[in-house]
N, C-alpha and C positions, 0 to 999 in steps of 0.2 A: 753109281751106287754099287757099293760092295755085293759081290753073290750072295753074302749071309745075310745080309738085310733084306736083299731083296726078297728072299725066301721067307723070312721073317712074317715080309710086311702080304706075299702071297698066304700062308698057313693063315695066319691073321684072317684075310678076307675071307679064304676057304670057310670059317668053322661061321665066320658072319654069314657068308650067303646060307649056311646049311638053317641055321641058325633064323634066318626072314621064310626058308622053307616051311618048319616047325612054327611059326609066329601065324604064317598065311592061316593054316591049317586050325587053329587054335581063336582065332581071332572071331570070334561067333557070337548069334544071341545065347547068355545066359551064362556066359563064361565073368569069372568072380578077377576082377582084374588083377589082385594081391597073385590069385592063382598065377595065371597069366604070365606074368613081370616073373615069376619069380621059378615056374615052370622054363622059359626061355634062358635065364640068368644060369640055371641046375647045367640046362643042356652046354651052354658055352664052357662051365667051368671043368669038364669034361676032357677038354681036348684044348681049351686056351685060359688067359684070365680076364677076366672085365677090365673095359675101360675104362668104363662109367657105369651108374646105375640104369637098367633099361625104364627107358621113359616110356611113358603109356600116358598119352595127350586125348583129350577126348573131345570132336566138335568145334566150337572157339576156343580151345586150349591151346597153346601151338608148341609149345615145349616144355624141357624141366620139370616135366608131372611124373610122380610117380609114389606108387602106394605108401602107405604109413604101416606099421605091424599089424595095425589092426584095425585096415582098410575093408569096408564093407562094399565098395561099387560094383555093380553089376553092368556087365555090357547088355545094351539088348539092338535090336533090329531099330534101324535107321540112323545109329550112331556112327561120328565119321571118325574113326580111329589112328592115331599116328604110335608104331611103335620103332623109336627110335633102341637104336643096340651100336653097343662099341665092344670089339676084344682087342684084346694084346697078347702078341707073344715079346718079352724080354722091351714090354715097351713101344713095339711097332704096331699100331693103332688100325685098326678096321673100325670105321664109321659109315652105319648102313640104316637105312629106314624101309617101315612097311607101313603101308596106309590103304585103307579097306572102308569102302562103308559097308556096313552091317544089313544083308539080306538085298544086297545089289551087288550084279555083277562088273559096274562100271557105273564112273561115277564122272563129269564132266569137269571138276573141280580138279580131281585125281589127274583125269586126264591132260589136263593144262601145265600141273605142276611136268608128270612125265614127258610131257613133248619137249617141252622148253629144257629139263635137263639131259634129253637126248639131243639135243641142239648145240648145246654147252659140248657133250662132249665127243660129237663128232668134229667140230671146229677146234678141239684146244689141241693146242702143239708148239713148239716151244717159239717164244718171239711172237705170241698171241697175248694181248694185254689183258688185264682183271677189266680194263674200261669198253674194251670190244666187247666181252663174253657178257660182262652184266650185261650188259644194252640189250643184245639179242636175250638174252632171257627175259627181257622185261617187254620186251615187244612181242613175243610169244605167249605170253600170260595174258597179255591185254588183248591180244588179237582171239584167245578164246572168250573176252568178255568176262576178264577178271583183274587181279589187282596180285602185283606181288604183295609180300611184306616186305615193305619198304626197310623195316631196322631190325631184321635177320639176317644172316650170310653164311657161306660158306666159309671155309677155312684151311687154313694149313695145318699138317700134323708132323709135329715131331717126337723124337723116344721120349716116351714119357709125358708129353704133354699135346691133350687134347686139343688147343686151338692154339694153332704156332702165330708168327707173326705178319700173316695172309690173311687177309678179309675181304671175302667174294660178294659182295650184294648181290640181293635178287633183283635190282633196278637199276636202272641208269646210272651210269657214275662216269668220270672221268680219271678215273686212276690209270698210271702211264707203267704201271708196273708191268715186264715183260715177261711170260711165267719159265722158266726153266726146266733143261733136262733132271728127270728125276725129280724135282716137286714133289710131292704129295700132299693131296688135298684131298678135303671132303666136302665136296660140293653139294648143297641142300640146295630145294628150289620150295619157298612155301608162296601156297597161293590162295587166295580167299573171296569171298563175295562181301566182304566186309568193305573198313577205309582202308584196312594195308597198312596197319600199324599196332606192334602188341606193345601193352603196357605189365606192368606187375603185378602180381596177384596172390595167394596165400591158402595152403601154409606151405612156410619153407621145408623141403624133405629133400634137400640135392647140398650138398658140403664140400667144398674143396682146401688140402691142406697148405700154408702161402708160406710161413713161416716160424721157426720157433718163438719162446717167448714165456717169459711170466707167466704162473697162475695161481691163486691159491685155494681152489677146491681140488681135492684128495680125485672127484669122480673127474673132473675134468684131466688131471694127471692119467688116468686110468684109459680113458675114451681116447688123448692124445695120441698117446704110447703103441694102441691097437691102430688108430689112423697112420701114423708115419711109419711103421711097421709092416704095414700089410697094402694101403693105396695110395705112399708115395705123395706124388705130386697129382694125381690122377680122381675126380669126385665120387664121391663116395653118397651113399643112405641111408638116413638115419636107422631104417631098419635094419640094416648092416650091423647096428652096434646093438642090437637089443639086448643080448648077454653079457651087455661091459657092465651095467648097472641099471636099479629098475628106472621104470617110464621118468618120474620125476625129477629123476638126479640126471638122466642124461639130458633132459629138457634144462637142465641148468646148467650143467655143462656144457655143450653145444654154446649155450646163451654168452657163457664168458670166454669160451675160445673164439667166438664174432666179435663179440667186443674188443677184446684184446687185438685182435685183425692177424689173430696165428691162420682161424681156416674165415672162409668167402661163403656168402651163401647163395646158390643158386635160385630164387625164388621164380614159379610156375611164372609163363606169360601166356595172357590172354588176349584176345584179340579185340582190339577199342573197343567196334562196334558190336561187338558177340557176333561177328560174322562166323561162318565154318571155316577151317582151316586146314588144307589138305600139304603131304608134305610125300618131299622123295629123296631121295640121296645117297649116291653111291662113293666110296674113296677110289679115288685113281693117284695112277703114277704119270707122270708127265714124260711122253717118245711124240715119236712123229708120230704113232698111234699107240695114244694115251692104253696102260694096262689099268683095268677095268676090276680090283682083285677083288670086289665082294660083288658082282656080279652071277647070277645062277647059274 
């Protein structure tokens, strides 16, 4: 890896970790989630730019959540909170999570998801396979008396693009794939008291842009233009565009840029059985000892 990327993909991590410091701190009963999301979003764009929109998963939620402009939820005490965060510099991706239950200081759920990915990345080193590392992570989740999510995973990151073409399971697998120097990944580990399996759920507020293409609403020309201008190849929030046009037109815009399959729509998943779902996840670099960049 080039020294300028590597530094990239360090600064990156740097303003993440600072970034889950500020998220810890914040994560409390009676905080207004929109706040939240969008308080953490301020501090990254400071010092980096977003990767994605920061998700804010609450309980059986397990990913791709995150407020609407004019989201009213309220966190309060006993809530099991996942705040996932991505930045970038020039492209080089920091992907990190924080997960808190609300008015406990430790949470057994939590603690499954963390051991098991402190497991992952004391063993990865290069010529270590995706089908070793899943296994042990999945034998370490169950051995606390829980269950991965079976069709979640980790992933590869490359410039520009949030989930490269590496898919880490959090469960047993047989992949023979051998991980390389220099890799980069963002390994998630979600766990839950549920079946271990999320499905789809609503509404969609996560957008990514695929390709150009046909349109013929004026507001979707307008909504495009600011999307491939400003996030690239990289997802995006619907409340990201609230000033391209009011609530109604971008709600139809949105609708025909899906249709047409120019952007993809991230829709919330939930957990089958409404189980809780707790989640961790750090990027690393792949050495003989993995760099750790959004680490505290």
């Amino acid at each position: 890896m080039e020294k300028e990327v590597l530094e990239k993909y360090k600064k990156s991590g740097d303003v993440a970790a600072r970034a889950k410091i500020l998220a810890k701190k914040e994560i409390k009963d009676n905080t207004k989630a929109l706040d939240l999301v969008e308080n953490i979003e301020n501090f990254i764009k400071k010092e980096a730019d977003l990767a994605f929109p920061v998700n804010l998963s609450i309980n059986d939620m397990a990913a791709h959540c995150t407020p609407d402009f004019d989201d009213q939820t309220v966190l309060k005490t006993g809530d099991l909170v996942k705040l996932d965060l991505g930045t970038q510099v020039d492209g080089y991706i920091a992907d990190t999570s924080v997960c808190v239950r609300i008015g406990e200081s430790s949470d057994p759920l939590i603690k499954a998801s963390q051991d098991a990915l402190d497991s992952f990345i004391k063993e990865l080193s290069p010529g270590k396979t995706i089908g070793e590392l899943s296994t042990l992570v999945d034998e370490i989740v169950v051995s606390h008396g829980f269950n991965p999510v079976r069709n979640l995973a980790g992933h590869s990151l490359d410039q520009y693009t949030q989930h490269g073409h590496l898919s880490i399971p959090n469960n047993k697998s047989t992949l023979q794939y051998k991980f390389k120097e220099d890799d980069v990944i963002a390994m998630e580990v979600f766990t839950t008291n549920g079946e271990g399996w999320v499905v789809e759920s609503s509404p969609t507020l996560i957008y990514m842009f695929v390709k150009l293409g046909a349109i013929r609403l004026k507001e979707s020309k307008f909504v495009l233009k600011k999307v491939v201008e400003n996030y690239k190849t990289l997802p995006f929030a619907k409340r990201w565009l609230r000033d391209t046009c009011n609530p109604v037109s971008l709600h139809m815009a949105l609708k025909e840029l899906v249709t047409k399959g120019i952007i993809v729509e991230y829709p919330p998943l939930r957990e089958k059985a409404h189980g809780d779902v707790a989640q961790t996840e750090e990027t690393l670099i792949v050495k003989d000892k993995p760099i750790i960049t959004t680490k505290n």
